[in-house]
BATOR-106674 format. One line per 4 residues: number of its first residue (from 1); their letters; for each residue x, y negated, z of C-alpha. Coordinates in steps of 0.5 Angstrom, whole numbers, plus 2048, in hexadecimal, padded with zeros to 3 digits. Layout:
NUM) A) X/Y/Z | ...
//
This chain:
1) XXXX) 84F/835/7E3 | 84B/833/7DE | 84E/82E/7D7 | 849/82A/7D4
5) XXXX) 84A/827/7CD | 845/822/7CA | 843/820/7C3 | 83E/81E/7BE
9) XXXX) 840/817/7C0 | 83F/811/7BB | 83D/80B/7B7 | 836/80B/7B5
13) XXXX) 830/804/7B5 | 82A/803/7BB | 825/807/7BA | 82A/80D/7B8
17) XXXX) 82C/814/7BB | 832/818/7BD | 832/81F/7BF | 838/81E/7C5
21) XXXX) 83B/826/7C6 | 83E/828/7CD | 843/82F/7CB | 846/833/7D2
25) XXXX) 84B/837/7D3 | 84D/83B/7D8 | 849/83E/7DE | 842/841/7DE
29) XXXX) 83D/83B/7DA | 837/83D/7DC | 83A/83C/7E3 | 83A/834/7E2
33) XXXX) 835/82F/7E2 | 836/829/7DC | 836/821/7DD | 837/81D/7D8
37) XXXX) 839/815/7DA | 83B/810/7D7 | 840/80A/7D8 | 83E/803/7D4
41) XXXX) 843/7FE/7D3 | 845/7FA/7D9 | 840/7FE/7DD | 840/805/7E2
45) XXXX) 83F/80B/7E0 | 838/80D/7E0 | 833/813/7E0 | 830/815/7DA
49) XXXX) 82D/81C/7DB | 82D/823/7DE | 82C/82A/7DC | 82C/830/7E1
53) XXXX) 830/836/7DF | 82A/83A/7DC | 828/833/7D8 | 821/833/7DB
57) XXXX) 822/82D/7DF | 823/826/7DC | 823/820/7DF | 824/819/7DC
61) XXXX) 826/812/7DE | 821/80D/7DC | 824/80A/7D7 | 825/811/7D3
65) XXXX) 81E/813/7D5 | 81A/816/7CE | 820/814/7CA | 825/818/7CC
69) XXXX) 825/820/7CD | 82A/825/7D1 | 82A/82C/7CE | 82F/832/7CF
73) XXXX) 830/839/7CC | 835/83D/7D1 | 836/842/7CB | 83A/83C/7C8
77) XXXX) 83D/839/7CE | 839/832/7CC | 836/82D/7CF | 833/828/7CA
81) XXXX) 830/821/7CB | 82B/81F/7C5 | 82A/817/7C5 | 825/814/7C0
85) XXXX) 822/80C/7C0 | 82A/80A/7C1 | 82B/803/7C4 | 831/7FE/7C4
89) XXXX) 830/7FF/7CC | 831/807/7CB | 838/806/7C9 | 83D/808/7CE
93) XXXX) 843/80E/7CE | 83E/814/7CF | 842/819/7D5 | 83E/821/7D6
97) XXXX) 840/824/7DD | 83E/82A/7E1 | 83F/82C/7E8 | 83D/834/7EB
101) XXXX) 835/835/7EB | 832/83B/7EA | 82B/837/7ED | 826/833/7EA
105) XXXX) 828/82C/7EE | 82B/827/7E8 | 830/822/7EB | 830/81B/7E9
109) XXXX) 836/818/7ED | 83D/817/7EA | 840/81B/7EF | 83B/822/7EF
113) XXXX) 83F/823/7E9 | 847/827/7EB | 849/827/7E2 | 84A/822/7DD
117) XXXX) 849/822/7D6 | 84E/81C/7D2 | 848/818/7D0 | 846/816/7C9
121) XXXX) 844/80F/7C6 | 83D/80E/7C4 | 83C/807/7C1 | 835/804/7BF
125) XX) 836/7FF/7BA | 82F/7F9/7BA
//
């Protein structure tokens, strides 16, 4: 199994970034291809973006394009999510998952992914 802890979570005013970090434990990282998702008040958990286990494929929802970038350095067992140009609308609880890829696909569906972190809470203030 993998465990997946979340942090870099916070308060902080549009137009303002946050760093959202993923910490694993566990099985092999560098197995594991990365999603982060994010679940809004009174809405379903959604996308947000992907890394492929070497971190040479990223892939974006839309509304993350060009705001937002997924890294990951498998010598430290992390996956970060960078977020700048913050909007109220980005305010959510933020959950990092993995599921067992050693390929290049990127997986964009909540149920690709077999392990959980517990989520951190990003807050955008207008």
């Amino acid at each position: 199994q993998v465990q997946l802890v979340e942090s870099g979570g916070g308060l902080v005013q549009a137009g303002g970034s946050l760093r959202l970090s993923c910490a694993a434990s566990g099985r092999t990282f560098s197995n594991y291809a990365i999603g982060w998702f994010r679940q809004g008040p009174g809405k379903e958990r959604e996308f947000v973006a992907a890394i492929n286990w070497s971190g040479a494929r990223t892939y974006y929802v839309d509304s993350a394009e060009g705001r937002f970038t997924i890294s990951r350095d498998n010598t430290k067992n992390t996956v970060n999510l960078r977020m700048n140009s913050l909007k109220p609308e980005d305010t959510a609880v933020y959950y990092c998952a993995a599921v067992n890829s050693k390929t290049n696909r990127l997986y964009t569906g909540l149920y690709d992914y077999d392990y959980w972190g517990q989520g951190t809470q990003v807050t955008v203030s207008s």
